[in-house]
C-alpha positions in Angstrom: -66.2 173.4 88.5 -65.6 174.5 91.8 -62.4 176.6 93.2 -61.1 176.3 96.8 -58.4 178.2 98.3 -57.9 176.3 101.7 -61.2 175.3 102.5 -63.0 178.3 101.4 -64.9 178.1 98.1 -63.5 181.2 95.5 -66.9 181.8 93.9 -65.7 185.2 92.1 -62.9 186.2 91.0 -62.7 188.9 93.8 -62.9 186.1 95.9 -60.4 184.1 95.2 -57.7 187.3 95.2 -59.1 187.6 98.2 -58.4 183.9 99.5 -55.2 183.8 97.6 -54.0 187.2 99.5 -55.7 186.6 102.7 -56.4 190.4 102.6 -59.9 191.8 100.8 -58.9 193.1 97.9 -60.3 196.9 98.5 -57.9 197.2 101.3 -55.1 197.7 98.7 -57.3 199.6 96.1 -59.2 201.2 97.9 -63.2 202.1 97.5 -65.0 204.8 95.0 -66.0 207.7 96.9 -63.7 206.8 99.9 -63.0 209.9 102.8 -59.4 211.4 103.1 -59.9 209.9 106.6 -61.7 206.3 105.1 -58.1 206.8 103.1 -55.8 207.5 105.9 -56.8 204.6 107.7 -57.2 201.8 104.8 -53.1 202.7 104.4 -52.5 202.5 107.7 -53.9 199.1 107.8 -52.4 198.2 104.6 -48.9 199.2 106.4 -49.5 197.6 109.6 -50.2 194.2 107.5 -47.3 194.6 105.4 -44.8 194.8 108.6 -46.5 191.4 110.4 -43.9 189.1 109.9 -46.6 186.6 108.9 -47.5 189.0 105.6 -43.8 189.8 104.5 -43.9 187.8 101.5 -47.2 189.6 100.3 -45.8 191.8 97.9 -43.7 188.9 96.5 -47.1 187.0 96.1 -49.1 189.9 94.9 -46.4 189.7 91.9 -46.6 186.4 91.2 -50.4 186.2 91.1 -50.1 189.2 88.6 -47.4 188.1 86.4 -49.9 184.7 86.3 -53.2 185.8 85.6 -51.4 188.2 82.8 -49.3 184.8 81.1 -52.7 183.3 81.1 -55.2 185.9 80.0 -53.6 188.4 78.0 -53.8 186.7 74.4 -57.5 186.8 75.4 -57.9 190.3 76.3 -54.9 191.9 74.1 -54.6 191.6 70.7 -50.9 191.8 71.2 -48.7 191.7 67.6 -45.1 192.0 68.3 -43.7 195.3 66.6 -41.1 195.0 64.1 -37.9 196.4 65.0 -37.1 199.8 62.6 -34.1 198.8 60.5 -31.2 200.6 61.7 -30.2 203.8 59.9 -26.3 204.5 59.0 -25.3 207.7 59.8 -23.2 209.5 57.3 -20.5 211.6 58.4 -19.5 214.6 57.7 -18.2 214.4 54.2 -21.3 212.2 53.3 -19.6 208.7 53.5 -21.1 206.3 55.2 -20.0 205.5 59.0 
């Protein structure tokens, strides 16, 4: 099965954040081994993108995307088990009877 964002084919996974965002993905995470300078301008970039007027819902979408891919995936990649809530304790007071 194919995916397409637009008319671009998502062949990775990287690829379809990418497509999705309409930003590559290590301008917002950055590379291994990056410069303080290679830094310095990757957030400048990532600042002058997040003013355009055409990129203000971004963080909005970045959210969404997230909140997503977790609903769908985590019960595959967590073995989540709710925790039981601790019974609640009475505290005695100070001539021993219970509160």
């Amino acid at each position: 099965m194919r995916t397409y964002i637009g008319r671009q084919q998502a062949v990775s996974a990287e690829d379809f954040v990418e497509l999705a965002l309409g930003t590559p993905v290590e301008l917002w995470l950055g590379v291994e081994g990056e410069t303080e300078m290679e830094r310095a301008a990757r957030l400048d970039a990532a600042r002058d993108i997040l003013a355009d007027p055409e990129y203000r819902s971004l963080p909005d979408d970045v959210a969404r995307i997230a909140a997503e891919v977790i609903e769908a995936h985590a019960p595959d990649l967590f073995n989540i088990v709710p925790l039981a809530r601790p019974a609640r304790h009475r505290r005695s007071s100070r001539n021993g009877a219970a509160a």
